[in-house]
N, C-alpha and C positions, 0 to 999 in steps of 0.2 A: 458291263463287267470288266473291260476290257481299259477303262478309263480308272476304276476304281485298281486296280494290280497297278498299274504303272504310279499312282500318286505314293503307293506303299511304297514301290521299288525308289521314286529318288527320295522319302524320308529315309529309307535304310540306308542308301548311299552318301547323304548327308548327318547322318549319326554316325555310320565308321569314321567319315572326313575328318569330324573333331576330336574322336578317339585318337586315331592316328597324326594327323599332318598338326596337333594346335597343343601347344605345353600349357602345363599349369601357372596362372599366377607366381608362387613361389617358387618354378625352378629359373621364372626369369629373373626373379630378384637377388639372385645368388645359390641357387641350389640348396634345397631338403631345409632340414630343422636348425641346420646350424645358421644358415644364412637370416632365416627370420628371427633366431635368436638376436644377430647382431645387430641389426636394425631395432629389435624390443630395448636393446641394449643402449644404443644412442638418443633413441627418444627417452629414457629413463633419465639418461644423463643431462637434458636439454630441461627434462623439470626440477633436474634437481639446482641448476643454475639459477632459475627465477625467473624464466619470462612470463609474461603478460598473462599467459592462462595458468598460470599455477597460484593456487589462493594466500601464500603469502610471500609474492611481489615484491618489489622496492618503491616505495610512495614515488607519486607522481609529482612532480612539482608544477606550483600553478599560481597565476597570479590572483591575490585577492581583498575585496572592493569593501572597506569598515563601513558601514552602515551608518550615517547619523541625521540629527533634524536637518533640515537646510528651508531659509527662507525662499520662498519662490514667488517671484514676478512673472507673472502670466496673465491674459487675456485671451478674452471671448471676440471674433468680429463675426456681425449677424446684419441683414438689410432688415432696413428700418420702415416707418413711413411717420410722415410728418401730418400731425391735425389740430384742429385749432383748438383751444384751451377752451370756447366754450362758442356754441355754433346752433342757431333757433331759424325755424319755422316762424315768422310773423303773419299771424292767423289773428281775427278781433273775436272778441268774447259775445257781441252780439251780429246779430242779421241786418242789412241796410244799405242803405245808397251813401256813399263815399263821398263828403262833401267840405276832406282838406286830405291832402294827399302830401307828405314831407317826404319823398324816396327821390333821393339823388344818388343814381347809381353806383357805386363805388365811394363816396363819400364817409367819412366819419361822424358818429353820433355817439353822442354823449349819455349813461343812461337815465333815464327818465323822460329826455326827450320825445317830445308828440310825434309821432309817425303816422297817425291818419286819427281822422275824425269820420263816424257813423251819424247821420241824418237822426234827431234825438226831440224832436218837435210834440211827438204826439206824447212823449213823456216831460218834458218842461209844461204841457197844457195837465197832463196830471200832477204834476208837481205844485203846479200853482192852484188848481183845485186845491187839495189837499192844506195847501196853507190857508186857503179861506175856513174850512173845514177846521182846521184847528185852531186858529184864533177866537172863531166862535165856541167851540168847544172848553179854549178857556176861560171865555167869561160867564159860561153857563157853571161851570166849576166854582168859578168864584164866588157866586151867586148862591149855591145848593151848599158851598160851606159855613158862609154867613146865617143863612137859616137852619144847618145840625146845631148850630153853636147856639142858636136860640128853642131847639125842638120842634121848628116847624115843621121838619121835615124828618124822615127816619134816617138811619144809618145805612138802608138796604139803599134808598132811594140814591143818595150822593155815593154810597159806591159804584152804581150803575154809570152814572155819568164821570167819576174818573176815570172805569177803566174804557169809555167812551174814547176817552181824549189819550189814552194810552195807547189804542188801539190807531186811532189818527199818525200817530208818532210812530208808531211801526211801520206803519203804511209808507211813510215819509218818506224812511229809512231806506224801505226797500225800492222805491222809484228815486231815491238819489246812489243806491249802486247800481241801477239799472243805465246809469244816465251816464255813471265811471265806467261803466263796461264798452259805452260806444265810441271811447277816448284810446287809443291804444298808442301806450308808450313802450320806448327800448328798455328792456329789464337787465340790461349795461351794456358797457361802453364797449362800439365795435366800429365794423365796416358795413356797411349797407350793400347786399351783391344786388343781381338783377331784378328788375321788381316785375312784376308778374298780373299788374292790373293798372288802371288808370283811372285818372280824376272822374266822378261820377258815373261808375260801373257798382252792379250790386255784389254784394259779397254776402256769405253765410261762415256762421262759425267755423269751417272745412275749410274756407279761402286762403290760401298761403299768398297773400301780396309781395314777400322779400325773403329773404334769409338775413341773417345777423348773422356776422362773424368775429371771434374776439383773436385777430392773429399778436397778440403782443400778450403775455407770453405764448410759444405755440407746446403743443404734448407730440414728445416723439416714440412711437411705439415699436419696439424690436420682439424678436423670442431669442431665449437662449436654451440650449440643450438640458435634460431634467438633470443628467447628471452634475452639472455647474448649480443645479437651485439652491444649493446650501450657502455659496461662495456669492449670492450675490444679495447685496444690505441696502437698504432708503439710507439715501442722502450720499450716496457714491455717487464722486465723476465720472461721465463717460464721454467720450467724442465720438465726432460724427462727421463726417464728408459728404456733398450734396455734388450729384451730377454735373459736369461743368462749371463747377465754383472749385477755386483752389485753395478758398477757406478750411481752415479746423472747428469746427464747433465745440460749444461747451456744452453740457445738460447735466444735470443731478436727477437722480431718478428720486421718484416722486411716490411710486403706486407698485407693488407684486401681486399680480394675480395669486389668491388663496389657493388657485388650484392646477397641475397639470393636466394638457390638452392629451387626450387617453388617446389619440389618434396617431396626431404627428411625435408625442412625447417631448414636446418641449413647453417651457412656462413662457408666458408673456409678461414687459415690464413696459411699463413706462416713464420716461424720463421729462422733465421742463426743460425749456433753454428759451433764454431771452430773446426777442425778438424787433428789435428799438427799428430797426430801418427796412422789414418789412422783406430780408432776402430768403426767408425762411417763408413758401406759400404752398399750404393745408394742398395736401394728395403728394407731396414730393417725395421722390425715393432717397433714403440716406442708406451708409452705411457706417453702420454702429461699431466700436470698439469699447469695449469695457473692461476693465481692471476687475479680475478675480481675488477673493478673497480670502488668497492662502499664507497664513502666518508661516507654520511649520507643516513640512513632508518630507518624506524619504524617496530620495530620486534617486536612481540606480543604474547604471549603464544599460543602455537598451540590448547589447550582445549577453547579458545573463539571461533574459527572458528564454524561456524553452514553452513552445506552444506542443499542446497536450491536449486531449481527446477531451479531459473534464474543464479545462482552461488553460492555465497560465502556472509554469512552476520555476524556480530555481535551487543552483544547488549553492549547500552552504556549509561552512566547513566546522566540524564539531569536532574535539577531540580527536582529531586527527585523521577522520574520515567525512568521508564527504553523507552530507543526509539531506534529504531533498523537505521542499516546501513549497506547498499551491499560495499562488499570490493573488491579490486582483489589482489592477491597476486603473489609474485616471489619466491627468495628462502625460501632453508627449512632448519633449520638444528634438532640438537634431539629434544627442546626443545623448539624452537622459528619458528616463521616465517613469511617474509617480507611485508608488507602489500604496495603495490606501487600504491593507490589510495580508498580513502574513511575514512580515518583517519587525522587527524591533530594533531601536536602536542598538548598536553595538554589534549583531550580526557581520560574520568572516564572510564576505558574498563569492562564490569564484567565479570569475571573471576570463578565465581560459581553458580552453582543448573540455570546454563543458560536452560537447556531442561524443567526444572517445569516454566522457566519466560514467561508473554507474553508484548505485545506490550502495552505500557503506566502506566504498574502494580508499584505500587509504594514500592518502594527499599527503605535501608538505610547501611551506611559506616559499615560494620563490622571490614572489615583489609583492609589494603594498600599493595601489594605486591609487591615487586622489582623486 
């Protein structure tokens, strides 16, 4: 009880306190009504002047940036890898013992050339059956036609034995592609890499004996960002740099992937480049530079850009007030950057004191900037 009377007694002691010892607000600003009059009275006179917060100001003066096409030279650089224009698995078309072997390790072959021979004996002994088989076959033909032509014999009878001999002939046919399948040649012209079997080892259709490489021309493959897909065209140059060579390369692209990688969001290209002395070798890293393919765009000083909650906006001068507009933008370079919707040529762009501007304030020409 005793705790509760005494919290009373100093709220009371501290409400007379400010009664008494603490003035009003208004008698320290000059005493009573007259004083606040006089102060209502200078602020009056402070809007009536025109500063900054009273709604019709003296236009701001600001610099601003004409708008127009402008040609742009720009590129893409992306790492590359370097592959060969055309690169086989040498496997033979039939099963068998290997009984000519042509693989000189790194050597050059010509296409067509023999690259191994399959053991083919039990099929040359069918093969030459089979010729026996049909020579006879032809003179029994010859025989059964001279007698339709006299009726000694019927027409069912000599069609049986041509298509006898037709049948021989298919036969033929089929054990002399059997007999090309144990031949296996380069289906063009390359490098021979390491070979993977030797002379008189059996091999099955599955045997990879070498690889075949075609390094002259080689395929260089880059990605470039989705946004650039529009900008890049078959049959543009690009250059390219290889690790420790202090060469520039050439390539023309050749091939555009139909479709963007949903993952990384870039397209893949691929370009040619000649390959005569062999410095260019399949898995090597480059780095790609490619020319974009921008005719005309509106590049804009990169201090108008204002980053905004939904994007990207600027301000731009109308009739003599300032009115804003959401942009989107592509490239960048030191000093400029590409504006790819929400500007049109001719646009008053302002170019300065944009963070003090707001929407509809009214501006006026100080400078024109180029």
């Amino acid at each position: 009880m005793r705790t509760i009377l005494t919290i009373v007694a100093v709220v009371v002691v501290l409400v007379l306190g400010k009664i008494l010892f603490f003035k009003k607000p208004e008698d320290k600003m000059g005493g009573g009504p007259g004083g606040g009059g006089a102060a209502a009275g200078k602020g009056s006179d402070k809007g009536k002047a025109g500063g900054p917060g009273a709604g019709g100001g003296q236009p701001t003066a600001v610099n601003i940036f004409v708008t127009s096409f402008q040609k742009l030279d720009n590129s893409v650089t992306s790492p590359g890898t370097v592959f060969p224009n055309e690169e086989v698995q040498l496997m033979p078309e039939a099963a068998g013992r290997i009984t000519a072997l042509n693989i000189k390790e790194g050597s050059r072959v010509a296409a067509g050339q023999v690259i191994a021979k399959i053991k083919d004996t039990d099929l040359q002994a069918q093969l030459k059956k089979l010729n026996y088989q049909i020579e006879l076959a032809k003179q029994t033909d010859a025989r059964q036609k001279k007698l339709l032509e006299i009726n000694a014999i019927s027409r069912e009878e000599y069609e049986i034995t041509s298509n006898s001999l037709n049948t021989l002939a298919a036969d033929k046919e089929f054990i002399e592609t059997s007999i090309e399948k144990t031949i296996l040649k380069a289906p063009f012209s390359g490098k021979i890499g390491l070979k993977n079997v030797s002379m008189g080892a059996y091999v099955t259709t599955s045997t990879s004996l070498a690889t075949l490489v075609q390094t002259n021309p080689v395929k260089i493959d880059f990605t470039i960002p989705e946004k650039y897909s529009t900008q890049i065209k078959l049959g543009t140059p690009v250059k390219f740099e290889v690790e420790g060579q202090n060469n520039v390369y050439t390539a023309n692209i050749a091939a555009i992937d139909p479709k963007i990688d949903p993952n990384l969001r870039t397209l893949k290209v691929r370009a040619i480049a000649q390959n005569p002395n062999d410095r260019l070798i399949p898995g090597m890293f480059v780095k790609v530079t490619a020319d974009l393919d921008i005719s005309q765009a509106i590049m804009i000083p990169t201090e108008a850009i204002i980053p905004v909650l939904k994007g990207k906006k600027v301000y731009v001068m109308q009739n003599g007030k300032v009115a804003e507009k959401m942009v989107e933008t592509g490239l960048r370079t030191d000093k400029s950057i590409q504006v790819t919707s929400g500007l049109v040529p001719g646009d008053s762009l302002v170019i300065s004191g944009i963070m003090a501007l707001k929407k509809d304030a009214p501006v006026k020409v100080k400078q024109v900037v180029k």
